[in-house]
C-alpha positions in Angstrom: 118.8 104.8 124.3 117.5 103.2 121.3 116.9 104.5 118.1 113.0 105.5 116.9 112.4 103.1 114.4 110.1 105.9 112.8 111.4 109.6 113.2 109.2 112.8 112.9 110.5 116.2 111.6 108.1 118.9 111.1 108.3 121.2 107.9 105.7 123.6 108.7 102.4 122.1 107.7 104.4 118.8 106.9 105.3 115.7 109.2 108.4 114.0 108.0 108.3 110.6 109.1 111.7 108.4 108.5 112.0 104.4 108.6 114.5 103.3 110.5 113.9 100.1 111.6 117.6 98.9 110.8 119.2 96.9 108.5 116.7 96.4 105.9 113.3 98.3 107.3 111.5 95.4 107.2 107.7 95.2 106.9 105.8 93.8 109.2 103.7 94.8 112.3 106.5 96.8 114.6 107.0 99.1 111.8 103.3 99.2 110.2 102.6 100.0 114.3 105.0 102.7 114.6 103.9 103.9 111.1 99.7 104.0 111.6 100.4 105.9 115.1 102.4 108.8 113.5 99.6 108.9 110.7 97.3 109.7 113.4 99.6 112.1 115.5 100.3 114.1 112.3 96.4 114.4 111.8 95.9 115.7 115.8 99.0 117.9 114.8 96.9 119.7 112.5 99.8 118.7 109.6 98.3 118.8 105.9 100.2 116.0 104.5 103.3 113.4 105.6 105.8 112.7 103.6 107.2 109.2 104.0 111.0 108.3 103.7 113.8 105.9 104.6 117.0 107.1 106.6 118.4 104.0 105.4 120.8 103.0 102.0 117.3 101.1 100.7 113.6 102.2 101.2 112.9 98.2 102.3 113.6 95.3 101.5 110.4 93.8 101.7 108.1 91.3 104.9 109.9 90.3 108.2 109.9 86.8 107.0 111.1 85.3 110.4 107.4 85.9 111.2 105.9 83.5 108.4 106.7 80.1 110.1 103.8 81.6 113.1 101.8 82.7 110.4 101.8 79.4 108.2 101.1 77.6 111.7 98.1 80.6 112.0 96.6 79.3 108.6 98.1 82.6 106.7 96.5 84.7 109.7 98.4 87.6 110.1 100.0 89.2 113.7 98.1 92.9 112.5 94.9 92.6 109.6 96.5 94.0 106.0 93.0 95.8 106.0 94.2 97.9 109.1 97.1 98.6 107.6 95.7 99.6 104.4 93.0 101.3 105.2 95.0 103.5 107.6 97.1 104.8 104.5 94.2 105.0 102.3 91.6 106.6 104.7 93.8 109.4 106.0 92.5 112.7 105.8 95.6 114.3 104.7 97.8 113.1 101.3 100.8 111.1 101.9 103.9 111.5 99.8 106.5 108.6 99.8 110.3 109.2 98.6 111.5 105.9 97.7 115.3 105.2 97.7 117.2 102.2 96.6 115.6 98.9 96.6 112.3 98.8 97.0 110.8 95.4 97.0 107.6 93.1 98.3 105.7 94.4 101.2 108.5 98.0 100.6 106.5 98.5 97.1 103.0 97.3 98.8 103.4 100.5 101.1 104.6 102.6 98.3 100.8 101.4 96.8 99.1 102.5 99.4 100.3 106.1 99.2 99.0 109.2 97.4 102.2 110.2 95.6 105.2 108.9 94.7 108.4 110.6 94.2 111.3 108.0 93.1 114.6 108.4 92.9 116.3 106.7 89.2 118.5 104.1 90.4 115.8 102.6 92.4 115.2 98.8 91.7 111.4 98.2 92.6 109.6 94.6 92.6 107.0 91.9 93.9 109.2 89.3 94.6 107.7 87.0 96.8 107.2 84.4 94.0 111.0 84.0 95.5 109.4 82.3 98.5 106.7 80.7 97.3 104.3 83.8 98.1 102.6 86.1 96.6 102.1 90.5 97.1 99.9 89.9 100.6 99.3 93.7 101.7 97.4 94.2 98.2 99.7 94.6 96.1 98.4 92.6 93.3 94.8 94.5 93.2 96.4 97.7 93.6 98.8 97.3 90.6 95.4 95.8 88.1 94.3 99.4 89.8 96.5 100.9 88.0 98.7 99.1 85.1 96.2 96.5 84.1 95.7 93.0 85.0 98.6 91.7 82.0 101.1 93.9 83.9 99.8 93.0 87.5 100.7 89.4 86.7 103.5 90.0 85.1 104.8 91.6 88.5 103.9 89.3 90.8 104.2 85.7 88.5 107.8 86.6 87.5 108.9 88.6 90.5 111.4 91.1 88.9 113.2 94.0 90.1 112.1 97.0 87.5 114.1 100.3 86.9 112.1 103.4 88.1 111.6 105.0 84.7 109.2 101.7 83.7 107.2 101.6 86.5 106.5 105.2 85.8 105.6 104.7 82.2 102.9 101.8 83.4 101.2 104.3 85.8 102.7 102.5 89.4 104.8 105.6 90.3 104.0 109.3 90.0 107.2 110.8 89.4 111.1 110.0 89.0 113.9 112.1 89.8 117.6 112.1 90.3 119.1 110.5 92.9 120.2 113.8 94.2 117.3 115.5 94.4 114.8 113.0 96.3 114.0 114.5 99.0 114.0 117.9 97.7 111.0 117.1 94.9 109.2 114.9 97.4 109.4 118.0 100.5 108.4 120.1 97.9 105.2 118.0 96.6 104.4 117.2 100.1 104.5 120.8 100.4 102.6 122.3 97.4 99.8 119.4 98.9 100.2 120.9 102.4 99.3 124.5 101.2 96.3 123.4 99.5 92.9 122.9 100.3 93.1 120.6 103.2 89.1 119.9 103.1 88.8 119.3 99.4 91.7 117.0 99.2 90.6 114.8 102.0 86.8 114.5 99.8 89.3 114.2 96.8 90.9 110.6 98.8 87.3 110.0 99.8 85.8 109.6 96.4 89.0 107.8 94.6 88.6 105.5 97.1 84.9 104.7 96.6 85.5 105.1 92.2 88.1 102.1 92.9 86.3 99.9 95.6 82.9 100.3 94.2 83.1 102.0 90.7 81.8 104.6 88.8 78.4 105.1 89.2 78.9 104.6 93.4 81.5 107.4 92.9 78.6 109.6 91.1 76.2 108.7 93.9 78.6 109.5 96.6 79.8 113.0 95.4 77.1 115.1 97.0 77.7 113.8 100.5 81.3 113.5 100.0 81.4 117.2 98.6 79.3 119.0 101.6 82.4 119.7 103.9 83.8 121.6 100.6 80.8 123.9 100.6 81.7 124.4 103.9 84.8 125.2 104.2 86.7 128.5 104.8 88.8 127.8 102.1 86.9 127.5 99.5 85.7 131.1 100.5 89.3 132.5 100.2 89.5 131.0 96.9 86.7 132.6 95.8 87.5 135.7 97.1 91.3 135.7 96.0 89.7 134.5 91.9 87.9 137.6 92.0 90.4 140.2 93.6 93.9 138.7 92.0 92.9 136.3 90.0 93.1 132.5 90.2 95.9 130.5 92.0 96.7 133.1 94.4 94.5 131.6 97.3 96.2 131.0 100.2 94.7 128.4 102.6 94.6 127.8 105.6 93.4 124.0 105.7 89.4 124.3 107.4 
């Protein structure tokens, strides 16, 4: 029987999804597939956040380039639309947590992107290196990282095409959070968690307005925040968090996720 390219664990209100499409969990459709179809299991689940590993010695090692020669031949068409890809990270209703592992490069980093949080381990060697092929960061990469290092730093990723140490990448604002090597995937079950037991409801309108900030800017944001806030007002949760403030006192709440 072969092996899931994409395991599941569940940790309590957490889905644990590993990569294992072996040798070098390469991007492309298979695994972006497997990946989107897990999102959407964990959100019929009723899980409050995924975190996203590899089982394997390297997070990726970037695109299944065997598939380019159909794509030049496709004018640069791709087998599954980037947008579907990226928008089923990014319009989630839950947070996902990635733990990224060893080397960490092209389309590998572009899904690290797309996530809410990033836990990182310190020998990891992270990098847009398609300049390598002739290529540039083709799942967003490049607008992601103007997002959110600048547009001197963005090109300075993708025009060279280095590998970088973790602890730079975290000092220009493309990773949340370096660790030792050792304790990986304890920090990034334990963010994954501390995101689970929160309020489910005001983290999804929390995704909902970053997303409209970045794609449309400020003032959109300032438009949307009624509309995007209603399901807060709504929600059970914000009455236990009310109600815990007043009896115990704040950040005692415990919710429940509706």
């Amino acid at each position: 029987m072969d092996e899931a390219i994409v395991q599941k664990e569940i940790e309590g209100d957490v889905t644990v999804l590993t990569m294992n499409r072996r040798p070098h969990n390469l991007m492309g459709p298979t695994l972006y597939r497997a990946l989107l179809d897990e999102f959407d299991n964990a959100v019929k689940r009723g899980s409050r956040a995924i975190l996203l590993r590899s089982g394997l010695r390297h997070f990726s090692a970037g695109a299944e380039v065997a598939l380019f020669p159909d794509r030049i031949a496709r004018q640069g068409k791709a087998l599954m639309d980037p947008l579907e890809v990226l928008r089923g990270f990014e319009t989630l209703p839950i947070p996902i947590v990635v733990a990224v592992n060893g080397t960490c490069l092209g389309g590998g980093f572009e899904v690290a992107l797309a996530c809410d949080f990033s836990v990182v381990a310190e020998s990891a060697k992270i990098g847009s290196v398609e300049v390598a092929l002739g290529l540039h960061p083709l799942l967003g990469g490049i607008q992601r990282q103007v997002m959110r290092a600048g547009p001197a730093r963005a090109k300075e990723l993708a025009l060279l095409g280095r590998r970088y140490d973790a602890a730079t990448l975290e000092r220009w604002g493309l990773i949340n959070l370096v660790v030792p090597d050792d304790k990986l995937d304890e920090v990034a079950l334990s963010v994954a968690q501390e995101l689970a037991a929160g309020p489910t409801i005001a983290h999804t309108a929390t995704k909902q307005l970053v997303r409209v900030a970045v794609n449309e800017g400020i003032a959109a944001a300032d438009e949307a925040m009624f509309e995007l806030q209603k399901p807060i007002w709504a929600s059970q949760d914000l009455k236990r968090g009310l109600e815990a403030f007043e009896k115990t006192g704040p950040g005692t709440a415990i919710f429940e996720g509706n």
